[in-house]
N, C-alpha and C positions, 0 to 999 in steps of 0.2 A: 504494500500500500504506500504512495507518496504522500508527504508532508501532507499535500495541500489539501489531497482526502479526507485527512484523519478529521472527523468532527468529535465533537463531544459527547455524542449519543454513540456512536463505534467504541468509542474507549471505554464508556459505562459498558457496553454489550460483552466486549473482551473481558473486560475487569472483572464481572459476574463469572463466567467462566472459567476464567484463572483460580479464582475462589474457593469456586466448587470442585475444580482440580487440585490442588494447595492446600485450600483450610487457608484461613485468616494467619494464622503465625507463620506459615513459609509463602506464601502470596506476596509477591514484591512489584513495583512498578516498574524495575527492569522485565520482569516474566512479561507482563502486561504488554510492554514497547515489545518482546521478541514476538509475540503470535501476532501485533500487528504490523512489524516488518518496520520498525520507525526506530529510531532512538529514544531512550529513556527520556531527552530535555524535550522531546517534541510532547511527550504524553505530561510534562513538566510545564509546557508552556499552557496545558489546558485546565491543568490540576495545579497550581502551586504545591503541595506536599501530599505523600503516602495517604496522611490524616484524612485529607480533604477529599481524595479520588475515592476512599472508603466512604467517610458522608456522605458523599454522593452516590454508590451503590445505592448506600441502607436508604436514602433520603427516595430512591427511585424502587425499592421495592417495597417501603411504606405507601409511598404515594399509591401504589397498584393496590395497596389491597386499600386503601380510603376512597379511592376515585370509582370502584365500583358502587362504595357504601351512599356516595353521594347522589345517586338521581332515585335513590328509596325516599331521599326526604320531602320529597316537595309531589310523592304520588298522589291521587286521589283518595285512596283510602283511609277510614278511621285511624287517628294516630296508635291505639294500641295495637292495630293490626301490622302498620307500618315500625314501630318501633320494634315488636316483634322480629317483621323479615329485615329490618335492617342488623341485631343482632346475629337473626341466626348466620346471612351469610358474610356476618366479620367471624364467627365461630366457625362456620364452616370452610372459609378461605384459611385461616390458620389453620385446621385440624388436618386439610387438605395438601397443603405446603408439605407438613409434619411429617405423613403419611407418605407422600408421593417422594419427596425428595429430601430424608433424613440428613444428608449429609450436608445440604446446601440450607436447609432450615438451622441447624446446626451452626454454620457459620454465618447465618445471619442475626441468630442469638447473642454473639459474640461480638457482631458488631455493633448490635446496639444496645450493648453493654458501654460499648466504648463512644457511642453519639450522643450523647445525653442532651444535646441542645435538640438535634433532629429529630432525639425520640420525645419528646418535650411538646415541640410544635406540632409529630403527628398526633401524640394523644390530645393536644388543645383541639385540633381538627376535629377529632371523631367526638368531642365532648360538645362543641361546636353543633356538629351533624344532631345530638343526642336529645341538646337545648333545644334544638330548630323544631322539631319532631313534639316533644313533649308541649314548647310554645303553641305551636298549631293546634295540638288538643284541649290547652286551656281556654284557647279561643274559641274552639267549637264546644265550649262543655262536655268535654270526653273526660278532661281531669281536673279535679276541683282544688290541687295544690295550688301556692299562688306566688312561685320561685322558680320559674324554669330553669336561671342557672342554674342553683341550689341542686334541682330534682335532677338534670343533667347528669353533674357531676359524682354525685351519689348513686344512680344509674349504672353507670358506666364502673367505677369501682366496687359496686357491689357484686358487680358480673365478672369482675378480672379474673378470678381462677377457672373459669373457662375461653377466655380469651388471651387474656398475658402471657407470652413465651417461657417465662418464668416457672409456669403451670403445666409445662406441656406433658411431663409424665402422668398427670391425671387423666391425662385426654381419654387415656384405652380404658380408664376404669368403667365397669358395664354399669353403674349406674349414674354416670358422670349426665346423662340427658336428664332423668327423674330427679336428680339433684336440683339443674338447669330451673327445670319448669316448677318445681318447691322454689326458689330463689324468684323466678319470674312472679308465679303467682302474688307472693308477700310485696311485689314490687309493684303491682298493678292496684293491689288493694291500697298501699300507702300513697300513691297517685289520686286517688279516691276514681278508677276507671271500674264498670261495672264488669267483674268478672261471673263466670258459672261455674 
């Protein structure tokens, strides 16, 4: 590949790869510049440092799993029902990662161990998405709380051990869903949404 090809979106795509060949502790940005046929300064001149070219992975495969979560927000349907499918598929995009590509899930645990500003502003996003969803239901009197940050953010962390990477050896326990939906349930009732 010459210089003038290499974009920034080429080097995340390599970089990913190199990753999940490597592991995070021997993943280097020389390896990165060899598969794409450049010099180290050239993937230097896109990345300022190691640190940054990693942010930038993890910053792009947060992004993927928030940017599907994002057009659940503004559906037509009742917010419990929408809050709902917007959690299950961030639980089910993680449990699926987990599942499907151990090794590459793996090292992206590890990387955002190590982004804590990136992983920062994605959970602000999805707490964001969570507010947005609950706001809409207070509007339509589906929920009679009267804090949607508040109920947001307490949402969202109530639910982390089935979401948070942190959790992930839970995932296979067989009644890791009936847990879910006793968590969900207590959640819809403190919402004051009407459950059956």
């Amino acid at each position: 590949m010459s210089e003038t090809q290499l974009t920034r979106e080429r080097i995340l795509e390599q970089a990913e790869l190199i990753l999940r060949r490597y592991g995070p502790d021997k993943a280097t940005v020389v390896d990165v510049a060899r598969a794409l046929g450049v010099s180290h300064g050239s993937v230097y001149r896109h990345f300022p440092s190691k640190a940054a070219l990693r942010d930038a992975v993890t910053a792009q495969w947060l992004a993927r799993l928030s940017g599907r979560l994002t057009s659940v927000v503004n559906e037509p349907e009742p917010a419990p029902q929408r809050l709902r499918t917007w959690f299950d598929l961030l639980i089910a995009g993680k449990r699926k990662r987990e599942v499907d590509d151990p090794e590459l899930f793996a090292t992206y645990v590890k990387l955002i161990q190590e982004s804590r500003e990136i992983v920062k502003a994605h959970i602000e996003t999805l707490i964001e998405q969570v507010t947005a969803i609950v706001a809409s239901g207070m509007e339509r009197g589906e929920f009679t709380i009267t804090d949607a940050r508040k109920a947001g953010e307490a949402i969202f962390y109530a639910t982390a051990r089935f979401h948070d990477p942190v959790h992930a050896a839970e995932w296979t326990d067989p009644g890791i869903d009936a847990a879910f939906d006793a968590v969900w349930m207590l959640l819809m009732r403190g919402l004051g949404a009407k459950v059956e």
